[in-house]
N, CA, C and O of each residue as an XYZ file, in Angstrom:
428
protein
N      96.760     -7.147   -156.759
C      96.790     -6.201   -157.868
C      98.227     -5.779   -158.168
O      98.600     -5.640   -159.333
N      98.826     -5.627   -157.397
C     100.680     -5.295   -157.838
C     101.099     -6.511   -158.386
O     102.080     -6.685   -159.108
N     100.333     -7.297   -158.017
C     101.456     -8.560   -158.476
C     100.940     -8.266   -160.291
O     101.964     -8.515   -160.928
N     100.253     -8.017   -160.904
C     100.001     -7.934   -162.189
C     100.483     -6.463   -163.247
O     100.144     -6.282   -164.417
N     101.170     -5.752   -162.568
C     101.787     -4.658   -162.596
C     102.700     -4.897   -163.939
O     102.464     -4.317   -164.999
N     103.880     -5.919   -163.734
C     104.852     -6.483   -164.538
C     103.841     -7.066   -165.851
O     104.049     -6.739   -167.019
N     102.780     -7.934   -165.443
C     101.900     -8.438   -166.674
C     101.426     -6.932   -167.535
O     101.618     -6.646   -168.716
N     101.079     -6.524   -166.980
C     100.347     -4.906   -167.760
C     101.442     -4.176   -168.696
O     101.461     -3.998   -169.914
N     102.294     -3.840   -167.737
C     103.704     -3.074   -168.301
C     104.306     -3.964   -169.813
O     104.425     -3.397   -170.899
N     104.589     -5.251   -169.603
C     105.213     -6.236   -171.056
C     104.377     -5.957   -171.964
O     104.646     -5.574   -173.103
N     102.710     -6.245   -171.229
C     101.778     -6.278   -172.479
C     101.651     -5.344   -173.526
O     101.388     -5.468   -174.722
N     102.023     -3.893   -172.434
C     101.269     -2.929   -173.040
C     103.048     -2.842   -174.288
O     102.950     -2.759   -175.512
N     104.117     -2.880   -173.714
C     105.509     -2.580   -174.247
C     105.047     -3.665   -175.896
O     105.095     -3.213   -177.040
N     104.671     -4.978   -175.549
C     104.426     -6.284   -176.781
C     103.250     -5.227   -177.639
O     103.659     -4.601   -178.616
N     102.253     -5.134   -177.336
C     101.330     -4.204   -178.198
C     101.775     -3.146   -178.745
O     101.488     -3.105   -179.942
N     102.508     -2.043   -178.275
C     102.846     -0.999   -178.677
C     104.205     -1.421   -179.928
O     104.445     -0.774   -180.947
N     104.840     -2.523   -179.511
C     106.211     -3.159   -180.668
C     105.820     -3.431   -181.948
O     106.402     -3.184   -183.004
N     104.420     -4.144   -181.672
C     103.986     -4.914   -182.412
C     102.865     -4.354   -183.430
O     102.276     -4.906   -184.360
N     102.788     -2.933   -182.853
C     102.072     -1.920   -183.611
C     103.060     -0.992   -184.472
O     102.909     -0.520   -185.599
N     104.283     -0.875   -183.423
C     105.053      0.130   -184.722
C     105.785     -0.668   -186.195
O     106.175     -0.367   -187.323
N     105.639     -1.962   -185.217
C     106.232     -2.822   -186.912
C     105.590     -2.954   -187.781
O     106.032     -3.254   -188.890
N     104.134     -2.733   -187.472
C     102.504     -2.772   -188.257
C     103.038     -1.562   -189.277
O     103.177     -1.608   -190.499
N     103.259     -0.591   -188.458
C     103.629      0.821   -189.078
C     104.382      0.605   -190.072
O     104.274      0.582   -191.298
N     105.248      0.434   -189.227
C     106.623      0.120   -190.346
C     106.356     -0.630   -191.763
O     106.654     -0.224   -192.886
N     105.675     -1.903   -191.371
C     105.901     -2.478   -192.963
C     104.795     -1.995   -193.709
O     104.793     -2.133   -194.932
N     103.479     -1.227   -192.881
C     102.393     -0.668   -193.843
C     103.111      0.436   -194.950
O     102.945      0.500   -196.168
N     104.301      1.603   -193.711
C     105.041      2.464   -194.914
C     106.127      2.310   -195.749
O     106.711      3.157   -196.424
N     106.440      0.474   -195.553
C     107.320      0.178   -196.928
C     106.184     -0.235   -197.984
O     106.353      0.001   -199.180
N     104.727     -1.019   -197.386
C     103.837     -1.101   -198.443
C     103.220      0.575   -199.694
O     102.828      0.742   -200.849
N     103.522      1.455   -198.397
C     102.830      2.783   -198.924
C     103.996      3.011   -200.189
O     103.923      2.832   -201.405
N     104.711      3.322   -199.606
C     106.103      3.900   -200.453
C     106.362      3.148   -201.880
O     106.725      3.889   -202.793
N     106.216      1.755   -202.173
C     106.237      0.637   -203.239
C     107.505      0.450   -203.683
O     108.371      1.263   -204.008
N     107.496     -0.488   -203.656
C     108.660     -1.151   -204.971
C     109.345     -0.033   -206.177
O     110.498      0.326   -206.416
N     108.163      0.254   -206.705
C     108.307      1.850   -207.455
C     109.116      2.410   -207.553
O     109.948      2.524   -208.453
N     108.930      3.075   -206.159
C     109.905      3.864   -205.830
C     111.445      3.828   -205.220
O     112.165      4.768   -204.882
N     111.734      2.133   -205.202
C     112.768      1.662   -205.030
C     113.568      1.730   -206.458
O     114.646      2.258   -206.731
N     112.784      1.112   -207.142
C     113.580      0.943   -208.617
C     113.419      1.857   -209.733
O     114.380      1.967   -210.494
N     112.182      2.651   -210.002
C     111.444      3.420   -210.367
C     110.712      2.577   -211.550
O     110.177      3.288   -212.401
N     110.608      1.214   -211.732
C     109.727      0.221   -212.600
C     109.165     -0.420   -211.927
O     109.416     -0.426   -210.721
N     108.294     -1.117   -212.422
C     107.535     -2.568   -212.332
C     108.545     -3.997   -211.802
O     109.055     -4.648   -212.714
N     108.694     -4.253   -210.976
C     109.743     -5.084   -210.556
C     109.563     -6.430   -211.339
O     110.527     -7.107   -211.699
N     108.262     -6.767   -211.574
C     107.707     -7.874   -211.944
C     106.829     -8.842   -211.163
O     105.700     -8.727   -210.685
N     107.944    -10.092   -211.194
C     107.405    -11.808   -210.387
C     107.900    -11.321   -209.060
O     107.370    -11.715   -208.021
N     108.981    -10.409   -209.063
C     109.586    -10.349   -207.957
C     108.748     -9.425   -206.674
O     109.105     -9.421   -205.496
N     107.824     -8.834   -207.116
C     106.828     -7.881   -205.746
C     106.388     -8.917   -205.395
O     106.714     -9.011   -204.211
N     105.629    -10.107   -205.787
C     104.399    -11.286   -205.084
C     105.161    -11.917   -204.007
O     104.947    -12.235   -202.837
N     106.513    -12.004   -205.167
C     107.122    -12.659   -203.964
C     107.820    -12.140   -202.340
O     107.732    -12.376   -201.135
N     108.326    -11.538   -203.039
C     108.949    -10.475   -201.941
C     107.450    -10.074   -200.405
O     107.293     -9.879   -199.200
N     106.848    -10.171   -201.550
C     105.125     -9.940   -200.544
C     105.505    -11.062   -199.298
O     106.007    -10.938   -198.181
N     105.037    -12.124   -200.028
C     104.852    -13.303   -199.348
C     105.472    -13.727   -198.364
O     105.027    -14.162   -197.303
N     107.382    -13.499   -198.994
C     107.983    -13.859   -198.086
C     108.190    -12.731   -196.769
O     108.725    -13.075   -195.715
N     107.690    -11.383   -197.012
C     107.211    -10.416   -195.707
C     106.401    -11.061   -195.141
O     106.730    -11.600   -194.084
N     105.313    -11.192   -195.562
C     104.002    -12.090   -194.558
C     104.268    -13.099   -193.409
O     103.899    -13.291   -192.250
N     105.264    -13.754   -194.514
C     105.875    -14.892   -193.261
C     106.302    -14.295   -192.539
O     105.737    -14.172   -191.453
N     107.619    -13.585   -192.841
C     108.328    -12.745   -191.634
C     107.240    -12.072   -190.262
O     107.105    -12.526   -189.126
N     106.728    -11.120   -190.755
C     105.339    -10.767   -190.704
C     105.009    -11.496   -189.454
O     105.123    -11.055   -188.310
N     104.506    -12.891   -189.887
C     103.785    -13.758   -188.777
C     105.090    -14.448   -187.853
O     104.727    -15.171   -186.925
N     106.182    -14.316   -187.997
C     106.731    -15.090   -187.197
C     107.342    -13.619   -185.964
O     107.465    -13.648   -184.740
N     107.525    -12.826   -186.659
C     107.373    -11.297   -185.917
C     106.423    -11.518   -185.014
O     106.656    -12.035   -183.921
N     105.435    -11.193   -185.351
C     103.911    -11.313   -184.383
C     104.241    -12.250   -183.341
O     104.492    -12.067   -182.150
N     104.163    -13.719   -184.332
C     103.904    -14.658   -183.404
C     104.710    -14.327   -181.887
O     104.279    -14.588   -180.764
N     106.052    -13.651   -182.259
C     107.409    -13.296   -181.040
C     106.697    -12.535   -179.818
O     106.578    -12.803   -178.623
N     106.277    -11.482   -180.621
C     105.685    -10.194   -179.838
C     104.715    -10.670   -178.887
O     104.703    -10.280   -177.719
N     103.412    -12.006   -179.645
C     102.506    -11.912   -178.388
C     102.429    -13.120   -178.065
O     101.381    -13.367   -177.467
N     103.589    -14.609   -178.314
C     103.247    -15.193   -177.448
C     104.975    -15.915   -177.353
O     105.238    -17.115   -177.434
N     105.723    -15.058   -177.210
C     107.327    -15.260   -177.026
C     107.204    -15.636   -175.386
O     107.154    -16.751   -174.866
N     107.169    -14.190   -174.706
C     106.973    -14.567   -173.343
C     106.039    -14.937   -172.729
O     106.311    -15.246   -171.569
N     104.786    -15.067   -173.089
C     104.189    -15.941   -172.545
C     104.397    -17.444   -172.461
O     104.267    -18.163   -171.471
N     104.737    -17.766   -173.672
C     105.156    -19.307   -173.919
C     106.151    -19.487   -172.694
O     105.909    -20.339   -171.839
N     107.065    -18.824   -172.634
C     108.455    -18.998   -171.955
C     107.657    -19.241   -170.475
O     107.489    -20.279   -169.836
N     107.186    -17.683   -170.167
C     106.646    -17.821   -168.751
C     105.781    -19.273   -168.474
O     106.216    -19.903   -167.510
N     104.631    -19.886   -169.174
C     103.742    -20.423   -168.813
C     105.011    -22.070   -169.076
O     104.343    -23.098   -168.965
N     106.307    -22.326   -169.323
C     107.039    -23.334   -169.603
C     107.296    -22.956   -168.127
O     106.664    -23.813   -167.509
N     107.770    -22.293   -167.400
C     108.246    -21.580   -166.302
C     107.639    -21.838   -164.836
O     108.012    -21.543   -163.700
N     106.314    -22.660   -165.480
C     105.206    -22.566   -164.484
C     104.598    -21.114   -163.891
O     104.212    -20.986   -162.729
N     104.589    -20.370   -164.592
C     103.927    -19.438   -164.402
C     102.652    -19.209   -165.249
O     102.215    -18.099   -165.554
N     102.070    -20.489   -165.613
C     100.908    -20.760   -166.142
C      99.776    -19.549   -165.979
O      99.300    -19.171   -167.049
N      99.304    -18.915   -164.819
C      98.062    -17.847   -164.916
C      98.957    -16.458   -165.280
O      98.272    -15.604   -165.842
N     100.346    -16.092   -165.059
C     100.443    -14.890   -165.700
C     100.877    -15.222   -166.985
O     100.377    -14.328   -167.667
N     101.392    -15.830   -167.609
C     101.392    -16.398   -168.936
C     100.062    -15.745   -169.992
O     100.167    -14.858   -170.839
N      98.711    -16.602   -169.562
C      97.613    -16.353   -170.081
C      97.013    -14.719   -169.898
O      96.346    -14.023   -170.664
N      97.526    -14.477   -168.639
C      97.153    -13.153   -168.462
C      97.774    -12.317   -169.577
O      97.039    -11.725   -170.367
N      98.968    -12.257   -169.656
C      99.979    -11.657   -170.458
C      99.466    -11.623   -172.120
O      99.361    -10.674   -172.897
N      99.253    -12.802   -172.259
C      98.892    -13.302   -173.491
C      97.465    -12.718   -173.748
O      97.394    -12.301   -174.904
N      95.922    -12.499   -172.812
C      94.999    -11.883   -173.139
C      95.454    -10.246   -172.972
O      94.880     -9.547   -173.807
N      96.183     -9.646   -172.250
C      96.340     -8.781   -171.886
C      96.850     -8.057   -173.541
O      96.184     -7.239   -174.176
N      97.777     -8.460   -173.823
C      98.740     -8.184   -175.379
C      97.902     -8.017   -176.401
O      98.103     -6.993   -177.054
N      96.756     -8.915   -176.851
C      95.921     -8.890   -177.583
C      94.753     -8.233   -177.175
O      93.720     -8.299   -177.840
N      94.835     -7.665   -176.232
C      93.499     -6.894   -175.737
C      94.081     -5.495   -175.754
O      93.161     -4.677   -175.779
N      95.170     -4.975   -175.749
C      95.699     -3.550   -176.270
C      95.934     -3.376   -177.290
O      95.745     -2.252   -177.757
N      96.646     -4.809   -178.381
C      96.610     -4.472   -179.552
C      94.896     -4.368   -179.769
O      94.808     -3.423   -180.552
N      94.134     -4.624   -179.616
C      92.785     -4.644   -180.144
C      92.230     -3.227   -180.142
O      91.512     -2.684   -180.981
N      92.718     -2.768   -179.031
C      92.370     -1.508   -178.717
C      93.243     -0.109   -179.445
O      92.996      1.097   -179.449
N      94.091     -0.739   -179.890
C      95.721     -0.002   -181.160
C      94.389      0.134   -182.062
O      93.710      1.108   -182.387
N      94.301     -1.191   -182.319
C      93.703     -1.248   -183.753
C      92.293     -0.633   -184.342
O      92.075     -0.280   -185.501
N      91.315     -0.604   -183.108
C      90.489      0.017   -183.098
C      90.238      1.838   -182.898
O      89.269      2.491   -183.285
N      91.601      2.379   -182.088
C      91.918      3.033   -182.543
C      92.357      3.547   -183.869
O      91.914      4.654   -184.175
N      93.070      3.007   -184.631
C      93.531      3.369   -185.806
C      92.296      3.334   -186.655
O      92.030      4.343   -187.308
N      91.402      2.140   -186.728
C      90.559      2.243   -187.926
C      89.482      3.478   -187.552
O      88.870      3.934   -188.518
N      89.236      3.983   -186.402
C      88.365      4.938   -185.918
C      89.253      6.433   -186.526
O      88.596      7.459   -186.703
N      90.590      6.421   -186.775
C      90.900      7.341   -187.374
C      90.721      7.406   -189.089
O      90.405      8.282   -189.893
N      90.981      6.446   -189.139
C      90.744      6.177   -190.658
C      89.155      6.776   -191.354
O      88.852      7.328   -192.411
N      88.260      6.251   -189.927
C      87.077      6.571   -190.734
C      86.801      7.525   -190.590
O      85.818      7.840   -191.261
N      87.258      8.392   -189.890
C      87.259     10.099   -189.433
C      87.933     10.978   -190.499
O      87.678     12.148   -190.786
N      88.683     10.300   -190.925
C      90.135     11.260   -191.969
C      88.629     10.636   -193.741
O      88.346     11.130   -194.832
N      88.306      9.736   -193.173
C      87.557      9.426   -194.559
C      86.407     10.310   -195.137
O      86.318     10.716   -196.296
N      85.404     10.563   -193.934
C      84.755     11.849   -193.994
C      84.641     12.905   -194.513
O      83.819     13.717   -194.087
């Protein structure tokens, strides 16, 4: 059980990163374009979208399977996977948190 100590601690640090950047780009979505320029930007919001998304996913992709990849290249193949269910099993639990607030504030 100590030996998984270090797996718990990254995971929970990768979930919690990977939730405030959630944050983050949800309150450049909240805030809008709008209010950057104070118009309609145009062609240029879809895009600008899109090319966040990517960012977006290559972000993510870092957060929950950067070190695992590395570790499990490392031969550290079972904490790798651990790491890797572990990350997505707190974000799951972020997330389910959050929408449980959502539907509470909706009420």
């Amino acid at each position: 059980m100590e030996n998984n100590r270090p797996v718990i601690k990254t995971a929970i640090i990768s979930a919690l990163c990977a939730a405030l950047y959630v944050v983050a780009i949800a309150d450049l979505f909240y805030v809008g374009p709008r209010s950057f320029t104070g118009h309609d930007p145009g062609i240029i919001a879809p895009i600008a979208m899109l090319l966040l998304f990517v960012l977006s996913t290559a972000v993510m992709g870092l957060l929950f399977f950067g070190r695992p990849m590395y570790w499990y290249l490392e031969d550290r193949k079972k904490e790798a996977v651990s790491l890797a269910v572990a990350t997505v099993s707190i974000f799951s639990l972020i997330t389910i948190f959050a929408l449980g607030i959502l539907f509470i504030l909706a009420k």
